[in-house]
N, CA, C and O of each residue as an XYZ file, in Angstrom:
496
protein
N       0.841     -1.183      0.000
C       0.000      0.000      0.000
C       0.883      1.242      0.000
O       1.727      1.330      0.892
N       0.729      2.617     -1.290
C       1.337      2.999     -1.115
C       0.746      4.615     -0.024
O      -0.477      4.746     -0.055
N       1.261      5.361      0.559
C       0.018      6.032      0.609
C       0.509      7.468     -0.119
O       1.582      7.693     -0.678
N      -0.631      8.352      0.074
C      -1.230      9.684     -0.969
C      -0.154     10.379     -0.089
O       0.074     10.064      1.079
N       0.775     11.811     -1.100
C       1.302     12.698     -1.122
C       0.160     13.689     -0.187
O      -1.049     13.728     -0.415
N       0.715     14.287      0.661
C      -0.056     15.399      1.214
C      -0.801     16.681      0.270
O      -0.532     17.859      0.033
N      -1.694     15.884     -0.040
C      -2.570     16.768     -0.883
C      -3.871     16.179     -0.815
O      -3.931     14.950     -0.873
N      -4.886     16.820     -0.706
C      -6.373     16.863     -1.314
C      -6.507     16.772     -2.915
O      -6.142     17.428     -3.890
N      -7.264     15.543     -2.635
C      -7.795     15.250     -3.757
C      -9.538     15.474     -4.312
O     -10.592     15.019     -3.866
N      -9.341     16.061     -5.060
C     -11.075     15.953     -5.900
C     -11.242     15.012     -7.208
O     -10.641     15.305     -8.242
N     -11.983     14.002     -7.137
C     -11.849     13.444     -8.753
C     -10.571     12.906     -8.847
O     -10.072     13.119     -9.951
N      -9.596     12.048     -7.787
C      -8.327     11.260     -8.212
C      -7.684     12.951     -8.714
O      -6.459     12.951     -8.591
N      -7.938     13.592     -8.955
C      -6.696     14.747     -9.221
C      -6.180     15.776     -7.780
O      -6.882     16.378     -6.967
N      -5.028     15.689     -7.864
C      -5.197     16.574     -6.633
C      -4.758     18.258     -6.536
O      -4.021     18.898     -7.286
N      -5.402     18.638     -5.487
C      -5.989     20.193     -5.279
C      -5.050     20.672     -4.356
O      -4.516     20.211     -3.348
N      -4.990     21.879     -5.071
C      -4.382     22.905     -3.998
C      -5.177     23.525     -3.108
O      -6.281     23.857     -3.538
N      -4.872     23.828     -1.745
C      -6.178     23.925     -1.073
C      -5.295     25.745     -0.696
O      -4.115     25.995     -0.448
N      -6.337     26.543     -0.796
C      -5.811     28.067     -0.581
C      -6.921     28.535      0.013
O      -7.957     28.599     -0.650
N      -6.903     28.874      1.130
C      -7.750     29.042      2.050
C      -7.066     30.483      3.507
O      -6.023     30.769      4.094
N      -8.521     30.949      3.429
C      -8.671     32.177      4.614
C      -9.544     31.645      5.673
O     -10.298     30.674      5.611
N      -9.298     32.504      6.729
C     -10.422     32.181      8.459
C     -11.723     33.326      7.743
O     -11.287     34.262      7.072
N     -12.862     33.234      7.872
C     -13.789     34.230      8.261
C     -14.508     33.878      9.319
O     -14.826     32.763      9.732
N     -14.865     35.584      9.950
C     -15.857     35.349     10.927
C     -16.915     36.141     10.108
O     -16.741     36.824      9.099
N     -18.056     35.876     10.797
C     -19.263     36.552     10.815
C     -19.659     37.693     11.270
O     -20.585     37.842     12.067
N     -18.918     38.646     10.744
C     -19.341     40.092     11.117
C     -19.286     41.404      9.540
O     -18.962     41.307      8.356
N     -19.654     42.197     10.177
C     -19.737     43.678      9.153
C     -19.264     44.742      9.072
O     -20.249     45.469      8.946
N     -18.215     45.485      9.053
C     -17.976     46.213      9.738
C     -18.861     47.525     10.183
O     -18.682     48.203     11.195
N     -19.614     47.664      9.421
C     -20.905     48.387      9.498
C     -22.075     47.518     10.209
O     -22.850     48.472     10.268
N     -22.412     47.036     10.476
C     -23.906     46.397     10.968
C     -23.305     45.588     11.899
O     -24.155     45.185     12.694
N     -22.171     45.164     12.151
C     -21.492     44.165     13.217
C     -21.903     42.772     12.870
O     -21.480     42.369     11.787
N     -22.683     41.910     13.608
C     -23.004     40.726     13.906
C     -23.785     40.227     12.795
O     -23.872     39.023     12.553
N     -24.431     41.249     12.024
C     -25.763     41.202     11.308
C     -25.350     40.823      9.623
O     -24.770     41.851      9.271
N     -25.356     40.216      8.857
C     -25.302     39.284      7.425
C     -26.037     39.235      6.847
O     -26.947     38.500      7.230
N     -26.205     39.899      5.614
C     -26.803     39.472      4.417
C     -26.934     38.414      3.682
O     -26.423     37.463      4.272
N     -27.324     38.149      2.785
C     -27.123     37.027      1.987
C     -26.089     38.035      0.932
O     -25.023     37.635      0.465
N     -26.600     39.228      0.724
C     -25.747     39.989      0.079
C     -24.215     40.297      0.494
O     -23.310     40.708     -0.233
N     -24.191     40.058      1.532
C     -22.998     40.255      2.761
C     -21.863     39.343      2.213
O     -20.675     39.526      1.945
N     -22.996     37.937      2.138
C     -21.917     36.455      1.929
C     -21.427     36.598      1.017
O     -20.210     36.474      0.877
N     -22.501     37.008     -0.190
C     -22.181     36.729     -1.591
C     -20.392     37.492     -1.762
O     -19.311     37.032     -2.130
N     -20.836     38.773     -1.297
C     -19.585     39.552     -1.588
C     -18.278     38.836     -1.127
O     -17.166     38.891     -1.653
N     -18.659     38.183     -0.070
C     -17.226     37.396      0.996
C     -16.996     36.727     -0.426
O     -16.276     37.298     -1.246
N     -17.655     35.423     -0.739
C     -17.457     34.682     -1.603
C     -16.844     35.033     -2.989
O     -15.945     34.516     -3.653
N     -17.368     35.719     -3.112
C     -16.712     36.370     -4.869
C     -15.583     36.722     -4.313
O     -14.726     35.882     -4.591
N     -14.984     37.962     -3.354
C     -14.022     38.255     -2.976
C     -13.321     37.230     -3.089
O     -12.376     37.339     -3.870
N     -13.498     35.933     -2.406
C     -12.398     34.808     -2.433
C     -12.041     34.241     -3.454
O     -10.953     33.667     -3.496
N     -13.058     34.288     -4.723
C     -13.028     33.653     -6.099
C     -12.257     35.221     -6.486
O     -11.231     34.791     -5.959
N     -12.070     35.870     -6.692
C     -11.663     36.863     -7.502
C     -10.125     36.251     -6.731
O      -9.640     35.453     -7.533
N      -9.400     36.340     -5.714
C      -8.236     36.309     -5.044
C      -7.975     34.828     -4.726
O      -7.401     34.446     -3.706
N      -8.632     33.727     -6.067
C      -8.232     32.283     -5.932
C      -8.283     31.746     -4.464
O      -7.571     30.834     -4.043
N      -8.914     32.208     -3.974
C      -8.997     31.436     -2.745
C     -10.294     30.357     -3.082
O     -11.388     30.748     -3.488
N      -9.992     29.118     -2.864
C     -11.070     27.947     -2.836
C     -11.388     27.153     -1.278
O     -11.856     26.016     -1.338
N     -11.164     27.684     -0.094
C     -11.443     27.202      0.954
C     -11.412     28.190      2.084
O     -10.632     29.136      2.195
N     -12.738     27.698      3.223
C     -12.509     28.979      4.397
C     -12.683     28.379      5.147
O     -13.321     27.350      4.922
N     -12.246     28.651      6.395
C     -12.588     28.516      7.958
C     -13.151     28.854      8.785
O     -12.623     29.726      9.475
N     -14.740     28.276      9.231
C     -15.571     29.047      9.684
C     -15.367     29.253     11.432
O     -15.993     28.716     12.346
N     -14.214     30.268     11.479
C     -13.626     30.121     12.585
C     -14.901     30.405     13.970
O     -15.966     30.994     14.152
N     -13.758     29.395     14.820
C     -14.443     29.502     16.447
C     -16.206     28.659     16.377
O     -16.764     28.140     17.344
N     -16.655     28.733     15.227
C     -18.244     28.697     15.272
C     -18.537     28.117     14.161
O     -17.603     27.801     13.424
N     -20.030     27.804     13.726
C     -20.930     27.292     13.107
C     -21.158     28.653     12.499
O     -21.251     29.581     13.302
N     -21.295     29.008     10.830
C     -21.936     30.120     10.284
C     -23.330     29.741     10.073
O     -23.905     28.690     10.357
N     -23.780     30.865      9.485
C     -25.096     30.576      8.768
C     -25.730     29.811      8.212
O     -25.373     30.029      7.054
N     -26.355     29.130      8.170
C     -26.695     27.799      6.940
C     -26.910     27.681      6.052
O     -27.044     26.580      5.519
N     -27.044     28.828      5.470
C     -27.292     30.311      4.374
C     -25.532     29.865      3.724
O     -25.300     29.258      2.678
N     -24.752     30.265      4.485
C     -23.215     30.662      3.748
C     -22.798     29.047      3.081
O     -22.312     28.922      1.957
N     -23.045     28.071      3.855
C     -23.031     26.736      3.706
C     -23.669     26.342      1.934
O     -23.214     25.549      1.110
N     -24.677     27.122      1.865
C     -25.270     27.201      0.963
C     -24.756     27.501     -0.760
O     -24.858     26.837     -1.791
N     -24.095     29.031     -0.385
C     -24.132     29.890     -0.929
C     -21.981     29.190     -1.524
O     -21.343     29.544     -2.515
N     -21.667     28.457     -0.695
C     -20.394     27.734     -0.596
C     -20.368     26.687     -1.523
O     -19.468     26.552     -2.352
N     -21.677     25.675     -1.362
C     -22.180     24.540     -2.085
C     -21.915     25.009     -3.648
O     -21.195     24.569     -4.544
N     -22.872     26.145     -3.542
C     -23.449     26.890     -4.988
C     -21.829     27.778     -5.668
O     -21.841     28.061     -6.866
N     -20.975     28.025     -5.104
C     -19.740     28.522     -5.628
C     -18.622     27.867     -5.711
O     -17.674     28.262     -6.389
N     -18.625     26.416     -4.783
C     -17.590     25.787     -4.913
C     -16.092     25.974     -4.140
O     -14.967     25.617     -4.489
N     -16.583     26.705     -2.913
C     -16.180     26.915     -1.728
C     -15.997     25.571     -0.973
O     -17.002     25.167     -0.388
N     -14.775     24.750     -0.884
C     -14.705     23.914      0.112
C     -14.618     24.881      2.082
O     -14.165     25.961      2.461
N     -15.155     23.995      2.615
C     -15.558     24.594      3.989
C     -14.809     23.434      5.096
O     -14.812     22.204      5.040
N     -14.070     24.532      6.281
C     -13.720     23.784      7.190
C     -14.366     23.996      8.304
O     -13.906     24.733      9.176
N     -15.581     23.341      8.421
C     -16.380     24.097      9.627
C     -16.080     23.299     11.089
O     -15.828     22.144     11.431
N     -16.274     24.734     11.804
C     -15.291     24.502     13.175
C     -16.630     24.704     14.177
O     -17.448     25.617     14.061
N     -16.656     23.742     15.086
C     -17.591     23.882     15.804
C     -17.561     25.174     17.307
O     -16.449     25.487     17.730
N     -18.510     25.646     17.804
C     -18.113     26.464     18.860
C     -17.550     25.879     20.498
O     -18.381     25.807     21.403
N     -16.536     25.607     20.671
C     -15.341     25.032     21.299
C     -14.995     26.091     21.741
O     -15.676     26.203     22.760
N     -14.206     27.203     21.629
C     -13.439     27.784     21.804
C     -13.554     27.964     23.648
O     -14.185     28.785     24.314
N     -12.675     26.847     24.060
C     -12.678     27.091     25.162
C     -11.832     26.544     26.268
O     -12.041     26.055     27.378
N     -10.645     26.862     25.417
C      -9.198     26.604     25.654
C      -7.684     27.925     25.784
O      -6.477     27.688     25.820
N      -8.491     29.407     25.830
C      -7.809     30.452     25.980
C      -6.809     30.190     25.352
O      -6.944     29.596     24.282
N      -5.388     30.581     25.863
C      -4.403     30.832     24.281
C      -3.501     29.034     24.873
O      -2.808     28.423     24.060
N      -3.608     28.767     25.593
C      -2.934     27.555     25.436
C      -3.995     26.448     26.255
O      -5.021     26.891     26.770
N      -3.650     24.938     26.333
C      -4.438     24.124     27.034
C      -3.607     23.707     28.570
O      -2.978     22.768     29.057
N      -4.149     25.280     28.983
C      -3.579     24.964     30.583
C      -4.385     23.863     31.056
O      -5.416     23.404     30.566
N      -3.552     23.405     32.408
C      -4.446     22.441     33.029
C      -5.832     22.523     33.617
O      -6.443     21.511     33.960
N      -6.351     23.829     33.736
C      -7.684     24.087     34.652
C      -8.537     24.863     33.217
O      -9.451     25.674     33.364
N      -8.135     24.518     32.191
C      -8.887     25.392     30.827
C     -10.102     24.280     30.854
O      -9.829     23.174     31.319
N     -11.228     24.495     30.446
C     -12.518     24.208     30.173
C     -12.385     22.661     29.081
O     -12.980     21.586     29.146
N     -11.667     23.015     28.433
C     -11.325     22.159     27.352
C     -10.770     20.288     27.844
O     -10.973     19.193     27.321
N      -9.936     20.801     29.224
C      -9.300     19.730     29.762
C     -10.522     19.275     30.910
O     -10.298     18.253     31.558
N     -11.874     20.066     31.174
C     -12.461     19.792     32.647
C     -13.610     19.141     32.035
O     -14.386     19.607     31.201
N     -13.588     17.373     32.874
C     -14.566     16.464     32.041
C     -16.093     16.784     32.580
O     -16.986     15.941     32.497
N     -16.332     18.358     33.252
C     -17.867     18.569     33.574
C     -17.795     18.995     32.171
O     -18.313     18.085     31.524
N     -17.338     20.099     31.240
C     -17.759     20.256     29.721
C     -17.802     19.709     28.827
O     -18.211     20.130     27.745
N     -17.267     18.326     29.139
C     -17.270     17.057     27.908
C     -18.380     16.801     27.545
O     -18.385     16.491     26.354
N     -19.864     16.766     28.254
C     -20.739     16.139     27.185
C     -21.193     17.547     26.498
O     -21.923     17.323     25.532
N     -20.938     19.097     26.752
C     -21.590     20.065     26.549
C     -20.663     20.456     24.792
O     -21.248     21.052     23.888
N     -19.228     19.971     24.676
C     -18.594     19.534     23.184
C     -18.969     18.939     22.500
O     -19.176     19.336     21.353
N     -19.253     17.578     22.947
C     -19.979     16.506     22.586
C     -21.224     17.209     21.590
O     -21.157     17.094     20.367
N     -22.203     17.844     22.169
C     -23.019     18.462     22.103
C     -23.357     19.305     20.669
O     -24.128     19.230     19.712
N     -22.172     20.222     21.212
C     -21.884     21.375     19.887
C     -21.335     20.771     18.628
O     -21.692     21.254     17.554
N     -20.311     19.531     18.665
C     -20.082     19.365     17.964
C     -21.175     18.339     16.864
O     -21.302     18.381     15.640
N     -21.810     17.506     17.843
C     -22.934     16.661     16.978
C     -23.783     17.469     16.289
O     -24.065     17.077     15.157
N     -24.312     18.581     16.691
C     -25.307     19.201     16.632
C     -24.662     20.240     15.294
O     -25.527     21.023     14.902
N     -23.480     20.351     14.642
C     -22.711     21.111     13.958
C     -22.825     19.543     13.076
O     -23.842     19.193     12.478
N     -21.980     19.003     13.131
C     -21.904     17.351     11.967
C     -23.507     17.294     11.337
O     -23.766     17.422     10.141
N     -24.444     17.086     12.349
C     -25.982     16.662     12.246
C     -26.303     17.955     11.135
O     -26.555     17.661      9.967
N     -26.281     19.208     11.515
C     -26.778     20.023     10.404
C     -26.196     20.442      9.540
O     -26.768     21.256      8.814
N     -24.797     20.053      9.258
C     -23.954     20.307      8.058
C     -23.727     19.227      7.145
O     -23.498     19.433      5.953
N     -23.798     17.740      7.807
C     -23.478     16.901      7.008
C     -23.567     16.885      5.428
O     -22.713     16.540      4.612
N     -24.740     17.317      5.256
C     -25.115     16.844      3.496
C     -24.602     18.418      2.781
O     -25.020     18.742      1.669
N     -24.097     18.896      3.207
C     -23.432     19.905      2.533
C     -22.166     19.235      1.576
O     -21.430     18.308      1.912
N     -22.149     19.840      0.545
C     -20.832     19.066     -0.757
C     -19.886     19.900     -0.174
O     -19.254     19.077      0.489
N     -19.366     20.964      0.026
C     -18.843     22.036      0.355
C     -18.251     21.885      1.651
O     -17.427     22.726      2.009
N     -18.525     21.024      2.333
C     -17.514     21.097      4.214
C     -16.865     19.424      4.148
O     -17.440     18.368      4.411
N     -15.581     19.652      3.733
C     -14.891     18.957      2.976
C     -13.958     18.135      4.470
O     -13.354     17.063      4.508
N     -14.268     19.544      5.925
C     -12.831     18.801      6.930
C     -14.010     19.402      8.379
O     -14.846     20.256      8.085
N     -13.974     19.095      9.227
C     -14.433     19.097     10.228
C     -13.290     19.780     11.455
O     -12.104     19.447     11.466
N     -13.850     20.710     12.387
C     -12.642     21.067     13.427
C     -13.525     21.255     14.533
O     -13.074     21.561     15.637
């Protein structure tokens, strides 16, 4: 068995994967997203060859998931975890097994409504 060169493959050919983090914000409206909002993210990334994003810290819209499918946006969607401050000290949330089933949680509940998406290619 031999195994695969570190690369992603689509179709037995393999892909360069060029990829940015986004979050979900505006700088005008803050928190608040358009569909018009996304679109622009998205083209932006197709105009600047980018073919992959990171839906950092969180779960986006189900909308962007969408709108990813429809452009050909591979997606690394990251579940909301973030709860390990800048390193995994010993008393961080991340290491304390009372928040284990509440990961558990976020993360099923992120797999469960993203799964059938073509577009979320890696899981975090």
């Amino acid at each position: 068995m031999t195994p695969f060169p570190d690369s992603y493959y689509q179709g037995f050919k393999p892909e360069l994967i060029k990829g940015v983090n986004r979050h979900e914000i505006n700088s005008d409206k803050g928190y608040y997203l358009t569909r018009e909002d996304m679109v622009r993210d998205i083209q932006l990334m197709k105009e600047l060859n980018i073919n992959a994003v990171r839906t950092c810290h969180y779960p986006n819209d189900p909308l962007f998931y969408d709108l990813c499918d429809e452009y050909g946006i591979y997606v690394l969607d990251e579940a909301n975890l973030e709860s390990h401050g800048m390193r995994y000290a010993e008393k961080c949330l991340a290491k304390n097994p009372l928040f284990l089933d509440a990961h558990l949680e976020r993360t099923s509940r992120m797999v469960f409504r993203d799964f059938n998406h073509p577009s979320v290619v890696l899981w975090s």
